[in-house]
C-alpha positions in Angstrom: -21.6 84.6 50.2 -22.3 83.4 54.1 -23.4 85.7 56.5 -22.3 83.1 59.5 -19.6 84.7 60.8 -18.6 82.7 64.0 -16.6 79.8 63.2 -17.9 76.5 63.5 -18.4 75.2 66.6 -18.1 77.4 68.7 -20.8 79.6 70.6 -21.9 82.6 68.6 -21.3 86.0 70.8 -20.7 85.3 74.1 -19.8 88.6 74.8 -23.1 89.5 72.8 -25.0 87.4 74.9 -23.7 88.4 78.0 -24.4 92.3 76.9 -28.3 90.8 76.0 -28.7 89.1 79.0 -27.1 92.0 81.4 -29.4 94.8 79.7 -32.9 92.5 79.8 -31.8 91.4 84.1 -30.9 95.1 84.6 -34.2 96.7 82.7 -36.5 93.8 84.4 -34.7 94.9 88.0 -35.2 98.4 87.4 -39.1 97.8 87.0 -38.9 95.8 90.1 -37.0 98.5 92.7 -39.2 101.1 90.9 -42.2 99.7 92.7 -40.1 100.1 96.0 -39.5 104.0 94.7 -36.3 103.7 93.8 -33.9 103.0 90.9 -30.8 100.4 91.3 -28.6 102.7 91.4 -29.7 104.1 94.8 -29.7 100.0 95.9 -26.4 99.9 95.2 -25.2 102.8 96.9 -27.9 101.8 100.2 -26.2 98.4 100.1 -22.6 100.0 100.8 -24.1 102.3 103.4 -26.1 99.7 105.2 -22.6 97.5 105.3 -20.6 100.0 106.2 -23.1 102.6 108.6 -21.3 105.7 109.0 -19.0 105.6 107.0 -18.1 109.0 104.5 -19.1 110.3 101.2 -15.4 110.3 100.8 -14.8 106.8 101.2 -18.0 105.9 99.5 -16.4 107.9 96.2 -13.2 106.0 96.7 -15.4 102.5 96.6 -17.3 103.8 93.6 -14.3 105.0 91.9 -15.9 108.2 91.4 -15.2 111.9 92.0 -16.4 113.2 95.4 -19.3 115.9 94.1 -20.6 112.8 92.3 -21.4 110.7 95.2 -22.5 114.5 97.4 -25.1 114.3 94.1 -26.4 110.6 94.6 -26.2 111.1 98.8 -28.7 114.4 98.0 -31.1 112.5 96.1 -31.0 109.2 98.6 -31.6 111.9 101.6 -34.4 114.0 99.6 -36.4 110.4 99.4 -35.8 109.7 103.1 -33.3 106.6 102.8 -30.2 108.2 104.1 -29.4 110.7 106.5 -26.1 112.5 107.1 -24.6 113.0 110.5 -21.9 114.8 111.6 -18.4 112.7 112.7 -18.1 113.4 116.4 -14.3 112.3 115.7 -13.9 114.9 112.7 -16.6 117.7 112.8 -15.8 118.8 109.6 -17.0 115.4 107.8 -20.2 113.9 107.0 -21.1 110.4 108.4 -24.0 108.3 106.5 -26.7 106.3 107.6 -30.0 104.4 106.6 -32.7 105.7 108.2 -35.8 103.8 109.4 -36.7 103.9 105.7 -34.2 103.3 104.3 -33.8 100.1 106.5 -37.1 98.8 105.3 -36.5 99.4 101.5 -33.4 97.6 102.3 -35.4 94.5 104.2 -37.9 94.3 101.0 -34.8 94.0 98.7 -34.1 90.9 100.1 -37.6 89.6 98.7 -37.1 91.3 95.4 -33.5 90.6 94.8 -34.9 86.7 95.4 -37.8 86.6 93.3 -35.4 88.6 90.1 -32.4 85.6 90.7 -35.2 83.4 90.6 -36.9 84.6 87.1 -34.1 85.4 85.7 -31.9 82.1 86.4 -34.9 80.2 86.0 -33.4 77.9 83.2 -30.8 76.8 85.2 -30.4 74.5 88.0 -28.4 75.3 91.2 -25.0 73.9 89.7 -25.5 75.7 86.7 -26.5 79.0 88.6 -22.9 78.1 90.4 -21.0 77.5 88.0 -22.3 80.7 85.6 -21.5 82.4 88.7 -18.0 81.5 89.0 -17.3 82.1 85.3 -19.2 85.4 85.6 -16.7 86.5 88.7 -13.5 84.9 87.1 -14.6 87.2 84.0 -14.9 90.5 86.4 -11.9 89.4 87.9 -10.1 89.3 84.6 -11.5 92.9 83.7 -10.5 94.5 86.8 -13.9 95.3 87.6 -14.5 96.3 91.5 -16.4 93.4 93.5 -20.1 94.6 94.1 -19.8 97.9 92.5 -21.6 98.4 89.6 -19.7 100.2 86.7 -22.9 102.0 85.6 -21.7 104.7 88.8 -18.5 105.8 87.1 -20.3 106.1 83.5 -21.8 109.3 84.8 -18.9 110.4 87.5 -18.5 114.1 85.6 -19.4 116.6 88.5 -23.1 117.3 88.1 -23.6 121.1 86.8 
């Protein structure tokens, strides 16, 4: 009895690999960013603040597609480390604007450098076409999955109110 269950000729797992491939570049960045202090999950949510300055924890929940007391949660801990400060709207007192602070702006500068080097190790088997063309098939296969451009769906895996 066979064990080989893809058919022949054709690749084995591509989903698997995909799932492999994600969880060793997203473990291997995590080790990176934590010698900045930081886990990717509070790159991600920099990244949106630092294009968008001032711009609300509401709309930032919207982006996410997450509840509101989810991203208040993620905010605290950004704020506790000194990365983002909250300000209040002059145009709506009642609302909360956000913003890198000078710390957050430099953790943000040496992402640059290590977001670099982890494209480079990781895509290290493939030249620049390939890296452009995986790319493309990568984005037509978000596309296809309705998954939000440059928001990471690990956010709305844990968007339950925090207790």
């Amino acid at each position: 009895m066979s064990t080989d269950f893809a058919p022949p000729g054709r690749p084995r797992g591509t989903a698997f690999l995909l799932s492999q491939v994600g969880a060793h570049a997203a473990a291997r960045f995590a080790e990176r960013v934590g010698e900045l202090g930081v886990a990717p999950s509070d790159i991600g949510l920099l990244r949106m603040i630092a294009l968008q300055p001032g711009r609300s924890q509401q709309s930032l929940a919207g982006e996410l597609g997450v509840v509101p007391s989810r991203v208040v949660a993620l905010v605290d801990g950004l704020e506790r480390k000194g990365l983002v400060e909250r300000r209040r709207s002059p145009r709506d007192r009642r609302n909360h604007e956000l913003h890198l602070t000078e710390e957050g702006g430099r953790v943000m500068a040496e992402m640059r450098t290590v977001g670099a080097a982890h494209e480079d190790d990781i895509c290290a088997a493939l030249d620049e076409e390939q890296r452009n063309q995986l790319a493309a098939l990568l984005e037509a296969i978000a596309a296809q999955q309705n998954l939000a451009p440059g928001v990471h769906p690990g956010y709305r895996q844990s968007s339950a109110p925090p207790r």
